[in-house]
Structures are given as structure tokens and as C-alpha cells.
N, CA and C atoms as an extended XYZ file, in Angstrom:
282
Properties=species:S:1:pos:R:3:atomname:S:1:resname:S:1:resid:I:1 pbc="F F F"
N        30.774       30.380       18.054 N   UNK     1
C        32.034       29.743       18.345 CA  UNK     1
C        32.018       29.173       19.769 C   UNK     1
N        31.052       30.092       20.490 N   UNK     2
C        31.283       29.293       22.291 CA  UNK     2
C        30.648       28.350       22.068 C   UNK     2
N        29.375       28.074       21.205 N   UNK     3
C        28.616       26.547       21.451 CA  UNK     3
C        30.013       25.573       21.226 C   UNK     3
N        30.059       25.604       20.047 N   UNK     4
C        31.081       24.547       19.449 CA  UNK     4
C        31.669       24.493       20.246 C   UNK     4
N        32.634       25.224       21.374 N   UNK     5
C        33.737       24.491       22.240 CA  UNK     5
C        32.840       24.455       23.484 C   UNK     5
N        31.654       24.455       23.584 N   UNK     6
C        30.827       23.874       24.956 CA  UNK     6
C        30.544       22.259       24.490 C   UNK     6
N        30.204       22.447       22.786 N   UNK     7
C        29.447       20.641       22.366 CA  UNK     7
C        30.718       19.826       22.584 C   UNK     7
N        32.251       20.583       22.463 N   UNK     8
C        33.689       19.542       22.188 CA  UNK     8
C        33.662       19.444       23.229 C   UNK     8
N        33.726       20.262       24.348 N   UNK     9
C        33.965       20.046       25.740 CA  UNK     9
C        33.146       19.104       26.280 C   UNK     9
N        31.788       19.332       26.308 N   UNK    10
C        31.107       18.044       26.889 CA  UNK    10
C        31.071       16.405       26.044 C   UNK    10
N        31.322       16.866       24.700 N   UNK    11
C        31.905       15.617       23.900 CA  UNK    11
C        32.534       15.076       24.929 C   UNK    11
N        34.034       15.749       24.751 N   UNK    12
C        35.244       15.472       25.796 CA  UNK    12
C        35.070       14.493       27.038 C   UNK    12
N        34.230       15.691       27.905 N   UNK    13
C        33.750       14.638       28.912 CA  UNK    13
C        32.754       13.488       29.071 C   UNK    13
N        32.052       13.159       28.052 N   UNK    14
C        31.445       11.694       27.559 CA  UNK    14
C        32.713       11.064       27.522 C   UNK    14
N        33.499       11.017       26.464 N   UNK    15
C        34.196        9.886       26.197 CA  UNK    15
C        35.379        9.584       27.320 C   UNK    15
N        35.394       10.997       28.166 N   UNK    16
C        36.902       10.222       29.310 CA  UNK    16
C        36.007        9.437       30.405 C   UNK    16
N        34.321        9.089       30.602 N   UNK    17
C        33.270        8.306       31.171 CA  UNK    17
C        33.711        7.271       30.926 C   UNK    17
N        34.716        6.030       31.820 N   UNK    18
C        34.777        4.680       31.899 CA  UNK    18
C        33.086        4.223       32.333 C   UNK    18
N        32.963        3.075       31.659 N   UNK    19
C        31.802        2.577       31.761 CA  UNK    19
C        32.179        0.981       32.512 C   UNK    19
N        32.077        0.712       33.259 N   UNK    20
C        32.575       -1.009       34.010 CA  UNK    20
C        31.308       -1.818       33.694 C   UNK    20
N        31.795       -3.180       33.878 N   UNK    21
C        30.716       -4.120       33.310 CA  UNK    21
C        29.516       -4.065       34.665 C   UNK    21
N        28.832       -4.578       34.785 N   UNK    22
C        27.627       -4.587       35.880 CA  UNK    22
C        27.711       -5.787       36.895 C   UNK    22
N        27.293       -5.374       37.805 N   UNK    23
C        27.457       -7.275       38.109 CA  UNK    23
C        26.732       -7.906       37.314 C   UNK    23
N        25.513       -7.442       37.123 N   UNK    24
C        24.467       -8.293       36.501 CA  UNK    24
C        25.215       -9.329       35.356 C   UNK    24
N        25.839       -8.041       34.109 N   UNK    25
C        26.310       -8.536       32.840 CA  UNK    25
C        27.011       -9.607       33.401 C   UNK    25
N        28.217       -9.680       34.263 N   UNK    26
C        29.335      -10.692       34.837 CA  UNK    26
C        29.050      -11.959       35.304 C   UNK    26
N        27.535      -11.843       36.008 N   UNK    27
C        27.186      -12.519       36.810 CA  UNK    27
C        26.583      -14.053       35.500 C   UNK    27
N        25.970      -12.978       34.239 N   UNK    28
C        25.231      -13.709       33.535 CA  UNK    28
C        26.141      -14.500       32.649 C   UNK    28
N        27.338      -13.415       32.269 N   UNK    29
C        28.941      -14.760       31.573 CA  UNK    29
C        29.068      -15.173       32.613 C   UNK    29
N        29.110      -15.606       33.375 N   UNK    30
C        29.724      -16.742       33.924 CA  UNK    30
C        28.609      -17.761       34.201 C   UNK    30
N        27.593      -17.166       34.520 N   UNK    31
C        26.901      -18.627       34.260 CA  UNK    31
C        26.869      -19.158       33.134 C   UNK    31
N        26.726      -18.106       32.005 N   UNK    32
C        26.875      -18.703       30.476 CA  UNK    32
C        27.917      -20.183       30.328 C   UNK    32
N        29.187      -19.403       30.678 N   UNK    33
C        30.437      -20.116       30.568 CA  UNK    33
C        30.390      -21.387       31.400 C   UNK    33
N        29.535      -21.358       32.418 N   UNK    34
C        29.194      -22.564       33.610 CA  UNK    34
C        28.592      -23.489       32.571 C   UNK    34
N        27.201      -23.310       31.977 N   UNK    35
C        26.402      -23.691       31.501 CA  UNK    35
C        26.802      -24.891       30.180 C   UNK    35
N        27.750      -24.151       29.725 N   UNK    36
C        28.125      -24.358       28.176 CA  UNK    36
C        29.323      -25.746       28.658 C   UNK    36
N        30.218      -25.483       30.039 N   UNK    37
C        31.297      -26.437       30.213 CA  UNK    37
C        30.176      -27.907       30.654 C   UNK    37
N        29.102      -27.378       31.516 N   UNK    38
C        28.666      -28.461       32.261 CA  UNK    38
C        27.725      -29.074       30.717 C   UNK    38
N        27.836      -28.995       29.702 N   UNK    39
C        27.401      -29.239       28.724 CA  UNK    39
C        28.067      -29.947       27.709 C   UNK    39
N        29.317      -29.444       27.495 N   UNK    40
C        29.766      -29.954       26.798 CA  UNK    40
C        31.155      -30.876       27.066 C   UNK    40
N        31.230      -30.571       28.468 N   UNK    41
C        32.622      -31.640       29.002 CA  UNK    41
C        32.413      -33.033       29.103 C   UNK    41
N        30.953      -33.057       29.372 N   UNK    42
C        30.984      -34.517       29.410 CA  UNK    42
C        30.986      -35.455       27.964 C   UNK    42
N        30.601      -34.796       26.953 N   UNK    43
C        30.348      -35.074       25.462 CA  UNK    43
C        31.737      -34.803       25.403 C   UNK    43
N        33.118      -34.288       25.679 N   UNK    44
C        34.200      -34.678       25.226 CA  UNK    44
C        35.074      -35.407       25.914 C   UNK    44
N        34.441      -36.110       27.003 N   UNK    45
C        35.013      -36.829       28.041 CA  UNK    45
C        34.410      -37.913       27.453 C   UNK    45
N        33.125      -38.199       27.231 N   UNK    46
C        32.578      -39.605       26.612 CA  UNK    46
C        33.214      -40.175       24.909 C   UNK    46
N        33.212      -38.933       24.391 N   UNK    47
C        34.043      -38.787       23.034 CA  UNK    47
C        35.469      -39.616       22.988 C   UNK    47
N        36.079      -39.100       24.128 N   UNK    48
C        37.257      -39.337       24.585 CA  UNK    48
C        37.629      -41.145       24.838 C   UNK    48
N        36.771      -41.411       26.143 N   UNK    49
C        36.297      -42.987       25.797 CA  UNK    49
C        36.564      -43.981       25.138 C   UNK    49
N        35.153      -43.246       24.221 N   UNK    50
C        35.003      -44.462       22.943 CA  UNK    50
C        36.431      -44.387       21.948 C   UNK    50
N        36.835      -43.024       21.801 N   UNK    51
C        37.823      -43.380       20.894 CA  UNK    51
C        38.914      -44.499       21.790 C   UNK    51
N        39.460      -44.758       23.061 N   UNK    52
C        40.399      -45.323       23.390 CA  UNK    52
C        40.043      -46.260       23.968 C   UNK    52
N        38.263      -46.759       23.819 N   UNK    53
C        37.985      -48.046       23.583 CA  UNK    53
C        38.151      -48.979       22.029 C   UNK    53
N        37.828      -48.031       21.202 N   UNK    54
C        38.218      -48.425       19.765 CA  UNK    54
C        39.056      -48.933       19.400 C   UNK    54
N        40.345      -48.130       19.763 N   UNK    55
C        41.468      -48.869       19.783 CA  UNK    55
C        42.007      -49.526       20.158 C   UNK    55
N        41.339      -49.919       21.452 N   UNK    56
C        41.996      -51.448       22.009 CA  UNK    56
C        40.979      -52.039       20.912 C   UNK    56
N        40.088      -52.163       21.116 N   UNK    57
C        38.828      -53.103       20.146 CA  UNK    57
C        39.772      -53.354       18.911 C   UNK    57
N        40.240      -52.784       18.480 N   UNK    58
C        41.008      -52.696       17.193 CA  UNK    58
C        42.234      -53.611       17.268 C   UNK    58
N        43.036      -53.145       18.486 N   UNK    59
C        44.124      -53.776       18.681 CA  UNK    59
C        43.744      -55.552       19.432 C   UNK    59
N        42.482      -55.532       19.916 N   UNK    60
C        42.382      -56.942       20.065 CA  UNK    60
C        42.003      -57.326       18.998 C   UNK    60
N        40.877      -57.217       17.783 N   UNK    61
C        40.506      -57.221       16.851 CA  UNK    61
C        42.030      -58.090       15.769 C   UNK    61
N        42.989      -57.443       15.883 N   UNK    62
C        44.005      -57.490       15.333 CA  UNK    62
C        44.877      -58.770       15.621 C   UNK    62
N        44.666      -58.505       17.089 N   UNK    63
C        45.630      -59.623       17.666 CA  UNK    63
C        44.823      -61.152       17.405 C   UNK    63
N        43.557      -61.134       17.127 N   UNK    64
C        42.383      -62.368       17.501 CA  UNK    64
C        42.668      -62.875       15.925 C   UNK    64
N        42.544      -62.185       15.007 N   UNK    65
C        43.161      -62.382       13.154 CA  UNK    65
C        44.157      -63.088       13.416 C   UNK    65
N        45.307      -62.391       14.177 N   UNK    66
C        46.914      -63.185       14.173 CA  UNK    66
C        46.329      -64.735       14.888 C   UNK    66
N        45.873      -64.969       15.742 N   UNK    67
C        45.666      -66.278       16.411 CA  UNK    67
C        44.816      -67.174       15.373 C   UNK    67
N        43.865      -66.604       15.111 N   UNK    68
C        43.156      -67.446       13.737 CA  UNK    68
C        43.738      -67.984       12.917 C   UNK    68
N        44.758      -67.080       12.225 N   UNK    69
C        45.535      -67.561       11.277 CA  UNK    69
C        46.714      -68.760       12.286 C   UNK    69
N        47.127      -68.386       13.084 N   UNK    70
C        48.144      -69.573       13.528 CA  UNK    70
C        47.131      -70.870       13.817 C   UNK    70
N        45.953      -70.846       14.601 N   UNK    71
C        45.284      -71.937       14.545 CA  UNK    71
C        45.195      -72.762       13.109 C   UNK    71
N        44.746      -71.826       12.639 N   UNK    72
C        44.653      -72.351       10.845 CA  UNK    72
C        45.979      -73.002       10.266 C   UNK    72
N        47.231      -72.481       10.521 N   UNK    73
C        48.416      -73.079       10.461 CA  UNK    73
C        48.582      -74.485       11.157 C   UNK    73
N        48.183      -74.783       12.298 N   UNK    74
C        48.540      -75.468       13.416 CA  UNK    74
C        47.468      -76.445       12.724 C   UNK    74
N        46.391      -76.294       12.483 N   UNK    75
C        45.559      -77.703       12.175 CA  UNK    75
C        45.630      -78.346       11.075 C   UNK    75
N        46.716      -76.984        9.682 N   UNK    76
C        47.102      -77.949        9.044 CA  UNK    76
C        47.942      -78.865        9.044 C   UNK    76
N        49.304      -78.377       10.104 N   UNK    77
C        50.047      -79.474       10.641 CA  UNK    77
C        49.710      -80.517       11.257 C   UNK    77
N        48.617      -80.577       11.971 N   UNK    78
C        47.994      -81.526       12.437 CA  UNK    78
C        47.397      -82.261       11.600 C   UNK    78
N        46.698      -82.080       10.568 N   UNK    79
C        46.220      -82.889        9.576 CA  UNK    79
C        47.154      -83.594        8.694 C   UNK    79
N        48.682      -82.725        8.772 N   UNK    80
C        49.440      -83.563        7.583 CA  UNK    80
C        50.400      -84.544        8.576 C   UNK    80
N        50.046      -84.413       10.199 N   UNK    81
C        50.909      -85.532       10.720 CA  UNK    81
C        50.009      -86.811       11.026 C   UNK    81
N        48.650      -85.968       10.650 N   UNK    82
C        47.881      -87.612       11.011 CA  UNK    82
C        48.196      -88.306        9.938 C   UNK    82
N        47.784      -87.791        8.813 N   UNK    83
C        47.757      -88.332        7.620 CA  UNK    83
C        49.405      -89.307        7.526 C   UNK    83
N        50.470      -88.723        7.817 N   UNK    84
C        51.379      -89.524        7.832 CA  UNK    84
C        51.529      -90.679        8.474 C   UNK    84
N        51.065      -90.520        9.568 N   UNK    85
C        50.553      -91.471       10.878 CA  UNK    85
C        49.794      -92.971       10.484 C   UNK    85
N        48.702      -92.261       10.103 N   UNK    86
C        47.446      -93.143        9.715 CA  UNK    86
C        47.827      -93.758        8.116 C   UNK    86
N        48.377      -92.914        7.216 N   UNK    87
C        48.355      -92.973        6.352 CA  UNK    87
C        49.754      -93.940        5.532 C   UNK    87
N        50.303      -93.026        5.741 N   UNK    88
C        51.385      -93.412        5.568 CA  UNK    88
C        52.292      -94.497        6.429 C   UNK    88
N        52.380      -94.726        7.707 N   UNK    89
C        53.039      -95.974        7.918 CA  UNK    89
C        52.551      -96.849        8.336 C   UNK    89
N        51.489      -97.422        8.093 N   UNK    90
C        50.962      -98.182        7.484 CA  UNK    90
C        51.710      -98.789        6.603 C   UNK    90
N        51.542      -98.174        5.047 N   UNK    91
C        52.258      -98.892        4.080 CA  UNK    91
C        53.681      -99.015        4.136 C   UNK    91
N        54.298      -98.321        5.440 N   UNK    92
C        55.892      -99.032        5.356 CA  UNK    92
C        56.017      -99.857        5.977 C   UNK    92
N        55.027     -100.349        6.711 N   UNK    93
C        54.934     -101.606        7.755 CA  UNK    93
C        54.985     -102.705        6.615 C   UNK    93
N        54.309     -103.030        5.824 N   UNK    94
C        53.937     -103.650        4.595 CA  UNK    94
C        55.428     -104.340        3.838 C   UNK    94
């Protein structure tokens, strides 16, 4: 019976043993954590970028369609005032 409350007792005092991290361990997360930002910040900073180059690209993209089409509008007016021009009065001169 005395072993058993000598093995609980020194049980006991194992587990009330705080154990603290090392420097070593601390020293090595944080370079980890150094390592991994100087790694991957710039890949979400460049990420970052392109997407809000895209979207202007997109939004000029967009806007350059709208002008096409009004050019395309505009030269058919131009073609149907020559044609009236050239074409047409002429024969009301007549």
C-alpha cells in the first residue's frame, strides 16, 4: 500500500511540472511564421493586382464596344447623308 501512494505521489508531482516552450522551439516559430509571410505576401499582393487590373481591362474593354458601336452608328449616318447629298438632289435639281 506505501508503494502505491509513493507511485501517486510522485505521479502527482510530474504532472503539477509546468514545462515552458524553449527559446530554441520560439525562436524556430517565428522564423517559420517570418518565412511563410515573406513567401506568400507577395503572391497575394501580386494576386491582388492583376485582379484590379482586370477589371479596369474589362471596364475599358467595355467602354471601347460602346464607342465601336456608336462609330458604326455615326458612319451609317454619314453614308445616308451623302447619299442624299450626292444622290438625291441632284434629281430635284432636274
Amino acid at each position: 500500500m506505501q508503494d502505491r501512494d509513493d507511485l501517486l505521489a510522485l505521479h502527482d508531482k510530474d504532472q503539477k511540472v509546468e514545462e515552458n516552450l524553449s527559446f530554441k522551439t520560439l525562436l524556430t516559430v517565428y522564423l517559420a511564421i517570418f518565412v511563410t509571410l515573406v513567401l506568400f505576401l507577395p503572391k497575394i499582393y501580386i494576386t491582388n493586382q492583376i485582379y484590379y487590373l482586370s477589371r479596369d481591362i474589362a471596364d475599358l474593354s467595355g467602354k471601347r464596344d460602346v464607342l465601336f458601336e456608336e462609330n458604326r452608328e455615326l458612319r451609317l449616318k454619314l453614308e445616308k447623308m451623302r447619299y442624299k447629298n450626292q444622290i438625291l438632289d441632284p434629281i430635284k435639281l432636274k
